[in-house]
N, C-alpha and C positions, 0 to 999 in steps of 0.2 A: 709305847709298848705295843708288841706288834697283837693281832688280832691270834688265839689259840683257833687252831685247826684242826677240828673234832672228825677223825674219824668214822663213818657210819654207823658200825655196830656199837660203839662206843655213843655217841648221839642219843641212837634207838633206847639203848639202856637206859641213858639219864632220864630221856622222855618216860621214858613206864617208869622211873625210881620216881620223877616228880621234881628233880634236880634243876631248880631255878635258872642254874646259868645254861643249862642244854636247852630249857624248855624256849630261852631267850635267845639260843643260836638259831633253833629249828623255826621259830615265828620269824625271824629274822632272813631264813633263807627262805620261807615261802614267801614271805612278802616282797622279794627284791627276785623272784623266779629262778633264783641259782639251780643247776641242775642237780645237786645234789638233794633237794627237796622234793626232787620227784619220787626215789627208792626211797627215800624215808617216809616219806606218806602213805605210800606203798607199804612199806614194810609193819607200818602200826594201825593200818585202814582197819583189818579185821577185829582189833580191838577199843573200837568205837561204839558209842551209839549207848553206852548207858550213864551217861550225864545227863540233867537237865537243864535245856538249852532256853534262857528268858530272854526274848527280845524287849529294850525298851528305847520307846520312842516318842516323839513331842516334840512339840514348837522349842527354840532355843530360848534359854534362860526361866525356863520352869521349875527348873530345879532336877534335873536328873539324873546326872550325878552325885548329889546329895543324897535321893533316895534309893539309888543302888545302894551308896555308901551304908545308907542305914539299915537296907536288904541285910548286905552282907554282915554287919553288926550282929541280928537277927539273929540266924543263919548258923553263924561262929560260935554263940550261944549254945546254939544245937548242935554243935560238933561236927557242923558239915564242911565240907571243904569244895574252894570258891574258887571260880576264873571269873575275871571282869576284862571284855576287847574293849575299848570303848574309839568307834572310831572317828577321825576329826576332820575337819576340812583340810584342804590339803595349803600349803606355802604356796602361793604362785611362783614362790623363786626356789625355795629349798627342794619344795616337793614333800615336806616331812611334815607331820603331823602340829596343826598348828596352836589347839587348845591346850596337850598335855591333860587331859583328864586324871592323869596320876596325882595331880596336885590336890585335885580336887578331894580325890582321894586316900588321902594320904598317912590318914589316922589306918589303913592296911596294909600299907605297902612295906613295912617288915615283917608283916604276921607270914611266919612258915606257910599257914593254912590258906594263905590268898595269894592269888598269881595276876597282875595287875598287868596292860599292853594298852598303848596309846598306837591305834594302825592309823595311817594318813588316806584318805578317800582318792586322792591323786586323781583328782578330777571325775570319778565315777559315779553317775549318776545314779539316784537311789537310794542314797546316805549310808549305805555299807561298802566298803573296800571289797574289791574283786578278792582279796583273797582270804575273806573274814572268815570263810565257813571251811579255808582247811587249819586255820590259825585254831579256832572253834573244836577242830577234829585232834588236832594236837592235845588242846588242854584237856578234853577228854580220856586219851588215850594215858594222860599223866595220872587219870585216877581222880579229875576232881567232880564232885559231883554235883555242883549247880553252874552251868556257864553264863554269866549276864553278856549278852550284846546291846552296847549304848550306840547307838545309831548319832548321825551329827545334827539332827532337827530342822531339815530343810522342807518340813513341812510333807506335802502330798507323797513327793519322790523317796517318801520312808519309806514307803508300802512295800521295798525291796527285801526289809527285815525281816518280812513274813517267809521269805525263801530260804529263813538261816532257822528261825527260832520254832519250837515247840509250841510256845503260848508267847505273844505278844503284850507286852503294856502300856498303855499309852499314857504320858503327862500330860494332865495340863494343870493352869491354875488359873487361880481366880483375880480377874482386872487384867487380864492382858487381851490383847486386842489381837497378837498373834493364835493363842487361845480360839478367840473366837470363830477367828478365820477355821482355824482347823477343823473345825465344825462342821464351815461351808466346804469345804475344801473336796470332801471322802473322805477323807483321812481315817472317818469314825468308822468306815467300814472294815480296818484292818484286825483294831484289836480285841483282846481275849478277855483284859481288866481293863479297866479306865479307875487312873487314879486321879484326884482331884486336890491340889499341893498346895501348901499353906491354910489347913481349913480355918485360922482364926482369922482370915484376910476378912474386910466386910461383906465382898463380894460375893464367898465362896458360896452361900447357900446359894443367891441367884445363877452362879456356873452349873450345882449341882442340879436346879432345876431345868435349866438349859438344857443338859447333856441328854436329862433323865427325857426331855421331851422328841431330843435326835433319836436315843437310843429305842423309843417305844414304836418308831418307823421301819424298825428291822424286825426279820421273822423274830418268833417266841425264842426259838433255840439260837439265836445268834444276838441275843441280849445280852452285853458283857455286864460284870457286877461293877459298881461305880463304887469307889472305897475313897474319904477326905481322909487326905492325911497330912501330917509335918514332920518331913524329915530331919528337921533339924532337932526340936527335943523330941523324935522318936514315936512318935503319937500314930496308934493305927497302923503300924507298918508292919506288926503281928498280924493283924487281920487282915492287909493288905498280902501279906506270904501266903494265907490257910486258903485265901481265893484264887492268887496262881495255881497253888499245890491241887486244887480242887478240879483246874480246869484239866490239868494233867490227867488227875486219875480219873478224869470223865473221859477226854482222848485215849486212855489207855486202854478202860474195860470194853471199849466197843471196836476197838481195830484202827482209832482213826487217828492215833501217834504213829503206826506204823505204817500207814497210808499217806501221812501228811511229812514224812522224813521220807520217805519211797520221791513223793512229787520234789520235795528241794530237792535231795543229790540230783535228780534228773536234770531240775532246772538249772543248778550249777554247772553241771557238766556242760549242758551247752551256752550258757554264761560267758563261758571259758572258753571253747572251741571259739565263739562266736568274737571273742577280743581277741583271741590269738590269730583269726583269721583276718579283722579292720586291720592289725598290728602289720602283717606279712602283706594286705593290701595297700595301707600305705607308704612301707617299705617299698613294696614293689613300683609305685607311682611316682614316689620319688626321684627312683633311681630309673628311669627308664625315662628318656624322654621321649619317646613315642607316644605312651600312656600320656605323660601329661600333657601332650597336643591336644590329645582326645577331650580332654577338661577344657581345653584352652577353646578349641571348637566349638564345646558344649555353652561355655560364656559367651562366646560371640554367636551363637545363634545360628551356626553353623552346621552344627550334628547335633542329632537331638540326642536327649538322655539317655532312653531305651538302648537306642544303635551304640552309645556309648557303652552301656554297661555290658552290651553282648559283647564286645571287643577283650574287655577288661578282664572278664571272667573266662572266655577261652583263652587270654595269653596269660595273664594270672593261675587261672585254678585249674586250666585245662577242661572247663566247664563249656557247654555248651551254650552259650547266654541265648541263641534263641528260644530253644526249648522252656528255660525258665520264663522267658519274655511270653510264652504264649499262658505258661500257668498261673501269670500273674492278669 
């Protein structure tokens, strides 16, 4: 069956009606950059920005999509309505997302009220897809009012999530050695909650004293609240929502949600410019074999880096590489 061909205006609609199968053409075309994606983001941008946006992050195999799962259960309860990105490692062959976190989730993925997307990282470092945060801007624009972002748990290089979400949450649990790591890692510097999964494991008291000893090394106001919980029968996940929700409306009554959503777009924006630029430099390297002497020089010890990149940037970008050579 051939692929249905949506119209723009027609798109835009289903996007603001909340229309499942538009909302899945439009993540669809910002993910794979069709040009059509550009006037439709466009066209629903000014009706952004009152979702709230959850990052959540952790070592792999914590459990984190379980406890989104059990977020959004939560949540449903309350009548709120849900988008969950969750994004994955990428296929080294497909390219396409290779966990499926839908599965994981699966007890939602018919409820009208949840909008579920498995995005592939396709090699982007950081643990969120380059294009999580206009996917993010979509499910917004459809009216839902909590967005979870599940990052793929590659550890330090989450810290990227902090550029998408509102308030971040961090996994871990208890007896894992990755856990631990993330400790050492920074990692602990990102988030907003720290949740602490599986609390009947035997270990968990000893994680929560661990964390509670990392966490007491950060200033007073940058102490996240540490919440055990399990999400699997449910346990704590109330109190784990009322401490995100907390940190929100503490960001909000002092300026610093609207400060801290001002710094992401900016950092997307050049995010973006900045891969759309490697993209057209390695196109251009490619396909020019003059440029790649330049490299080939550069390995044999020939040309040095420097004299390389000024070359590369006045016939590329029409830049003048010395100039930048002297500001660096």
């Amino acid at each position: 069956m051939a692929r249905r061909e949506w119209p723009l205006e027609e798109l835009t609609a289903g996007v603001r009606a909340g229309d499942r199968r538009a909302l899945a053409r439009a993540i669809s075309l910002v993910e794979n950059g069709d040009p059509l994606a550009y006037p439709l983001v466009r066209e629903l941008y000014s009706e952004t920005g009152r979702a709230a946006i959850v990052g959540v992050t952790g070592p792999p195999g914590v459990g984190k999509s379980s406890l989104v799962g059990a977020l959004v259960a939560h949540l449903r309860a309350l009548g709120r309505t849900i988008g969950v990105v969750s994004v994955d490692p990428s296929s080294p062959f497909s390219k396409g997302a290779l966990l499926g976190d839908r599965i994981r989730l699966a007890d939602h993925f018919n409820d009208p009220g949840v909008y579920i997307r498995s995005m592939s990282s396709r090699g982007h470092l950081g643990g969120v897809a380059e294009s999580t945060l206009q996917a993010v801007l979509l499910l917004d624009a459809s009216g839902k009012d909590i967005v979870f972002v599940e990052t793929v748990g590659a550890g330090q290089s989450d810290v990227e999530v902090t550029g998408i979400a509102d308030t971040v949450l961090l996994v871990l649990m208890p007896g894992s050695g990755d856990s631990i790591q993330a400790l050492k890692a920074g990692i602990m510097e990102i988030p907003d909650v720290i949740a602490i999964n599986k609390m009947d494991h035997p270990a968990a008291k000893t994680m929560l004293n661990e964390v509670r000893s990392i966490v007491r090394l950060a200033e007073p106001d940058r102490r996240p609240p540490i919440v055990l919980t399990d999400a699997v029968r449910g346990e704590n996940v109330a109190e784990l929502w009322e401490k995100l929700e907390e940190h929100r409306v503490a960001l909000e009554s002092d300026g610093r949600l609207e400060e801290r959503r001002r710094r992401n777009l900016a950092g997307e924006v050049f995010a973006i410019a900045s891969s759309r630029a490697r993209s057209h430099l390695d196109a251009a390297v490619r396909g020019d074999p003059e440029l790649a002497r330049l490299l080939d020089a550069v390995e044999r010890r020939e040309l040095d880096p420097l004299s390389a990149v000024r070359e590369i940037m006045e016939k590329v970008f029409e830049v003048d590489g010395r100039e930048k050579a002297r500001e660096v």
